[in-house]
C-alpha positions in Angstrom: 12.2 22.5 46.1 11.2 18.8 44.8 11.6 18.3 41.1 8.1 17.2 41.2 7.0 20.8 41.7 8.5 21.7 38.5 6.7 22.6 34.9 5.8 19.1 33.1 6.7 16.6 35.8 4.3 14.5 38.2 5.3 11.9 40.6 3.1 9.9 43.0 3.0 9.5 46.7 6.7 8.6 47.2 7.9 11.4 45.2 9.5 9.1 42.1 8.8 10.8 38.7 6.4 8.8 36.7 5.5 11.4 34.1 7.5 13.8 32.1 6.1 16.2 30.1 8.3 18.9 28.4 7.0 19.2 25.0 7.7 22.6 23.4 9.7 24.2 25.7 12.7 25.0 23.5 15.1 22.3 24.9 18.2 21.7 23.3 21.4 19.9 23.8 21.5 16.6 24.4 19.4 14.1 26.7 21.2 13.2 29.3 21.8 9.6 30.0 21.0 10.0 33.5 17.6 9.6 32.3 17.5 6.2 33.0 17.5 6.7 36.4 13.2 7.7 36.6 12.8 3.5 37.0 9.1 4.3 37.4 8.6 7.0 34.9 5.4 6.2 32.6 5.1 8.3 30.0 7.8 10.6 28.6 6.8 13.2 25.9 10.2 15.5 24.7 8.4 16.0 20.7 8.6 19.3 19.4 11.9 21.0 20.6 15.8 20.9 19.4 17.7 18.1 21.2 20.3 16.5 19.5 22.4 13.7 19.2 21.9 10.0 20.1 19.2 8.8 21.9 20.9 7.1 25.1 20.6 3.7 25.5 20.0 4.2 29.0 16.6 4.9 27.7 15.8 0.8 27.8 16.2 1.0 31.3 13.1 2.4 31.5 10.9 -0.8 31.6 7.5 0.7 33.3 7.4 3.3 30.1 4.0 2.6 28.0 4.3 5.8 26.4 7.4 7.6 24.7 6.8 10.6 22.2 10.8 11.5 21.0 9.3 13.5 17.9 9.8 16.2 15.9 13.6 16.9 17.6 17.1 16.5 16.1 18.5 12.9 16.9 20.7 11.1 15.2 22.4 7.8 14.9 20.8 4.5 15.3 17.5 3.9 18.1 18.7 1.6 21.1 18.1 -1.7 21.3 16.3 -1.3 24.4 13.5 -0.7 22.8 12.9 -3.9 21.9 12.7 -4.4 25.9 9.8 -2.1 27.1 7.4 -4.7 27.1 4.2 -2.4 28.6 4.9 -0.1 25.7 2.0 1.2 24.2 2.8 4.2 22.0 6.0 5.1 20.2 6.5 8.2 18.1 9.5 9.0 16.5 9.5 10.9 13.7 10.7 14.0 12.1 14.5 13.1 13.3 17.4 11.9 11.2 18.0 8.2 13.1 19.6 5.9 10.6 17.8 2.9 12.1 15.5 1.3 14.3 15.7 -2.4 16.1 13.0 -4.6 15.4 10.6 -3.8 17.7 7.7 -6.1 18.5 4.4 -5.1 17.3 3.2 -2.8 20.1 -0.6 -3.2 21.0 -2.6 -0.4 18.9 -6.1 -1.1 20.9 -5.7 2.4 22.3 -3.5 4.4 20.0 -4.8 3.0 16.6 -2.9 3.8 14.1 -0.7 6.4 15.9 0.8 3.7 17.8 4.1 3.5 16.0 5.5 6.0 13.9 8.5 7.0 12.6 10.4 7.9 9.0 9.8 5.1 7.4 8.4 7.0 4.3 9.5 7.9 1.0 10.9 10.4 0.2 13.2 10.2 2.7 16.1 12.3 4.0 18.5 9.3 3.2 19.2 7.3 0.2 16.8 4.5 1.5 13.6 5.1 4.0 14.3 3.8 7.3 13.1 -0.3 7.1 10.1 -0.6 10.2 7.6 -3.7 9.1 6.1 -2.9 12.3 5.6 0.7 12.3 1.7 1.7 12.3 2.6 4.9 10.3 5.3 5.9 8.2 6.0 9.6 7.4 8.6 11.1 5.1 10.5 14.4 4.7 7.8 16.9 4.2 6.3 15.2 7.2 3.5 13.6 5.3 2.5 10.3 6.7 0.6 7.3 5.6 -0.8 3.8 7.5 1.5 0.8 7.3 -0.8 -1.9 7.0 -2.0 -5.1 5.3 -3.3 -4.8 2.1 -6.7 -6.9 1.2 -4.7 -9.1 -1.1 -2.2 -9.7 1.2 -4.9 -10.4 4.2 -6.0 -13.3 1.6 -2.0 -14.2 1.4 -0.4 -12.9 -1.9 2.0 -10.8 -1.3 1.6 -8.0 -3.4 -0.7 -6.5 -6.7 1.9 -7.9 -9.0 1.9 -11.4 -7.2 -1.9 -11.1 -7.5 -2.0 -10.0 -11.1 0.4 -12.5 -12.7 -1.8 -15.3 -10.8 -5.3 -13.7 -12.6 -2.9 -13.0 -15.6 -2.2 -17.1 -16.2 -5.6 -18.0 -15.6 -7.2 -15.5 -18.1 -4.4 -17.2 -20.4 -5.4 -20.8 -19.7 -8.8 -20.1 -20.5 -7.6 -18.0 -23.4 -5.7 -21.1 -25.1 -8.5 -23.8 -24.0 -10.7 -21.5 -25.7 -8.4 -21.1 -29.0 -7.7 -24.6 -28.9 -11.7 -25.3 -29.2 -12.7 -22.8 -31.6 -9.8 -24.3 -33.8 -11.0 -27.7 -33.1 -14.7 -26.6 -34.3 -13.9 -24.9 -37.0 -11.4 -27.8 -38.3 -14.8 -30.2 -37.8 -17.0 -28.0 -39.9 -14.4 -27.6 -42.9 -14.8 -31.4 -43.2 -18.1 -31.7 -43.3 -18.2 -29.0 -45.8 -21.7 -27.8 -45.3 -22.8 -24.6 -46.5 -24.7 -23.9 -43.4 -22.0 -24.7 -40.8 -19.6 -21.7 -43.4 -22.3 -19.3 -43.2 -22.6 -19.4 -39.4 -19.2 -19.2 -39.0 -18.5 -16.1 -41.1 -22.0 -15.1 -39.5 -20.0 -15.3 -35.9 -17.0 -13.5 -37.7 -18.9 -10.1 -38.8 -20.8 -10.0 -35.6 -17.5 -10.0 -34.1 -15.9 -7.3 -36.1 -19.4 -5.1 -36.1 -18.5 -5.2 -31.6 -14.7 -5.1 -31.9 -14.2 -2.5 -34.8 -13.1 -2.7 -37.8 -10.5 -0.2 -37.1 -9.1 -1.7 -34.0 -6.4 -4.1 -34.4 -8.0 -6.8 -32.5 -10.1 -7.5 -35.6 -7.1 -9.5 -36.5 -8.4 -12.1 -33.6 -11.3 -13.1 -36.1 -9.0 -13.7 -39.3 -6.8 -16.5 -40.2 -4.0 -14.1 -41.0 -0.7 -15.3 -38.8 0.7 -11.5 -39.6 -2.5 -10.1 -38.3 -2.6 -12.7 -35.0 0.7 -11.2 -34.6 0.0 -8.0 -34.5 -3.1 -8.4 -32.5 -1.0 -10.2 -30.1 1.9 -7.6 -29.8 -0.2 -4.8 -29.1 -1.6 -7.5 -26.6 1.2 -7.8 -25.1 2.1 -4.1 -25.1 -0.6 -2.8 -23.5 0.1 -5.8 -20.5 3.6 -4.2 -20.1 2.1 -1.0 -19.8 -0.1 -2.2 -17.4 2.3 -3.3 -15.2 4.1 -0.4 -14.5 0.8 0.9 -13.2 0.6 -2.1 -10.7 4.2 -1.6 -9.8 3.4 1.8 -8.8 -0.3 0.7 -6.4 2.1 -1.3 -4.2 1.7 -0.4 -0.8 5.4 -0.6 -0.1 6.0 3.2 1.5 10.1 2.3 1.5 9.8 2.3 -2.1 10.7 5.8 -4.1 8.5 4.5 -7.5 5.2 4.2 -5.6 2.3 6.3 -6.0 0.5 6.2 -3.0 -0.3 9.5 -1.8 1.0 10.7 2.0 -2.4 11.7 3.0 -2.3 12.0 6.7 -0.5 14.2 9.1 1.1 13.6 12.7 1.4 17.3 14.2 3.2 18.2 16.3 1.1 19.7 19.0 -0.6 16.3 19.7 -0.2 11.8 19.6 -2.8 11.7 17.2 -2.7 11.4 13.4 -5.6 12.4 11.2 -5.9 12.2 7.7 -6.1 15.1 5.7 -7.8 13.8 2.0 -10.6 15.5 0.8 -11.8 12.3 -0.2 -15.6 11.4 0.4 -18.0 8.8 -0.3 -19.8 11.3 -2.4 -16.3 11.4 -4.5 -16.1 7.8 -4.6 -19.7 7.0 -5.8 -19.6 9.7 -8.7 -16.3 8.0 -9.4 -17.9 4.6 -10.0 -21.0 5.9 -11.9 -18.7 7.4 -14.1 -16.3 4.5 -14.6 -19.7 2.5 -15.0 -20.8 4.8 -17.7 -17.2 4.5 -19.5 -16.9 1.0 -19.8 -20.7 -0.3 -19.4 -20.8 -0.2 -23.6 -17.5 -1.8 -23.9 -18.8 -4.8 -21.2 -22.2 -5.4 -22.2 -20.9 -5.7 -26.0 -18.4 -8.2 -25.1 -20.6 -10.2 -23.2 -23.1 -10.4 -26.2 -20.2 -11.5 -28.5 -19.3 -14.1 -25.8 -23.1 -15.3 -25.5 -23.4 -15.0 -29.4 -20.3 -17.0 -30.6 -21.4 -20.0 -28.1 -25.0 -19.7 -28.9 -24.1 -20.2 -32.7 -20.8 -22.5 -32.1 -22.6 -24.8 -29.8 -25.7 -25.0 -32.1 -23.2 -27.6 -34.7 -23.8 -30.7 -34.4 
């Protein structure tokens, strides 16, 4: 009997193999290297059983292959570089093995595939010391076979690379206008102590107390509108605290899924009874919009009153002559 009348194999009108099929079906062992004689085979799909070992590197012979599903088995060792040679590829699932490494591989078209077009381990955690390196995978999973899209930020679609790149950048620029604004507030009030006039002192301690009423007098930036240097340094060092805090919350938001210290959450899943990964969040739009009208609620007080002490101080600083 032809081989094309077994389970999970099709050929076409000559008889060569062009499709194998044979997930699930308990194989173990090892794949044979003889494999890379099916010159015309299409797609191969071997996910979801117990082969072991290498994959063969007789595999890159295979240059008509536009799909290849190797997942969920028990391979080992590095991928071969003949990946990097099946130029019709068009999806690549790997995961849930224990291969050390994979070859840069081209960026395979993800028109049909979307986002299930290349997976492997490439998340955290992983079952090594360091998650397999793919910049471009579609999808990274990790041990517990949670997976999660690998793709460009916003930020880095506008060209920084990252949330700390981005942050230092709004960082200095909120400090320039911090000092230009020091600097002129200084120069003003230097002005007014030589002219001496008790109306330009009154508006000044006027713009003082209307600062302290929105700041707090129990909150340490109150020592912003003194002319204590002990209290500018306090002020300053809680500053600068809070700002070191803050970064080891950006640190964590970076989308880098090789790194153990992020927080994103592996939200989607790749099963193994099918090519195509769906996530699994219990997110909604409904969650998100209650979300902002709470954060809105929060910090509406806090906004509004600063703007006010903004528009207030420059109303009455700009009113000197």
């Amino acid at each position: 009997a032809s081989c094309c009348d077994w389970k999970g194999i099709a050929c076409d009108d000559m008889n060569r193999v062009t499709k194998l099929s044979l997930s699930n079906n308990g194989l173990s062992g090892r794949l044979s290297e003889s494999i890379g004689n099916l010159t015309f085979v299409k797609e191969v799909d071997l996910s979801d059983n117990d082969i072991k070992a290498s994959i063969p590197t007789e595999l890159g012979k295979l240059s008509s292959l536009i799909y290849l599903r190797l997942s969920y088995n028990a391979f080992t060792g590095e991928a071969p570089e003949g990946l990097t040679e099946m130029k019709e590829l068009q999806l690549l699932q790997l995961q849930s093995n224990r291969i050390t490494k994979i070859p840069i591989i081209p960026r395979l078209d993800d028109i049909i595939h979307g986002q299930s077009t290349f997976v492997t381990d490439c998340g955290v955690p992983s079952a090594f010391d360091n998650a397999l390196e793919c910049d471009n995978c579609t999808m990274c999973c990790n041990i517990h076979e949670d997976c999660h899209p690998q793709e460009k930020t916003k930020l880095q679609k506008l060209g920084l690379k990252n949330y700390g790149t981005s942050a230092a950048v709004l960082l200095l620029i909120a400090l320039f206008f911090m000092v230009a604004f020091l600097l002129y507030i200084t120069a003003r009030r230097k002005n007014i102590g030589n002219t001496g006039t008790s109306e330009m002192e009154t508006s000044i301690k006027k713009v003082d107390m209307y600062a302290l009423s929105k700041i707090g007098k129990d909150s340490v930036y109150s020592y912003f509108v003194t002319d204590k240097v002990f209290g500018w340094f306090i002020a300053l060092a809680t500053l600068g605290t809070q700002v070191g805090i803050l970064v080891f919350f950006i640190n964590a938001s970076e989308a880098n899924l090789q790194n153990d210290g992020t927080d994103i959450q592996f939200t989607w899943q790749c099963p193994r009874d099918t090519d195509v990964c769906d996530e699994k969040s219990d997110w909604t739009t409904f969650g998100w919009i209650i979300f902002s009208v709470l954060m809105i609620a929060f910090l509406s007080k806090d906004m509004i009153n600063g703007s006010k002490l903004i528009y207030h101080s420059a109303k009455i600083t700009h009113s000197f002559k």
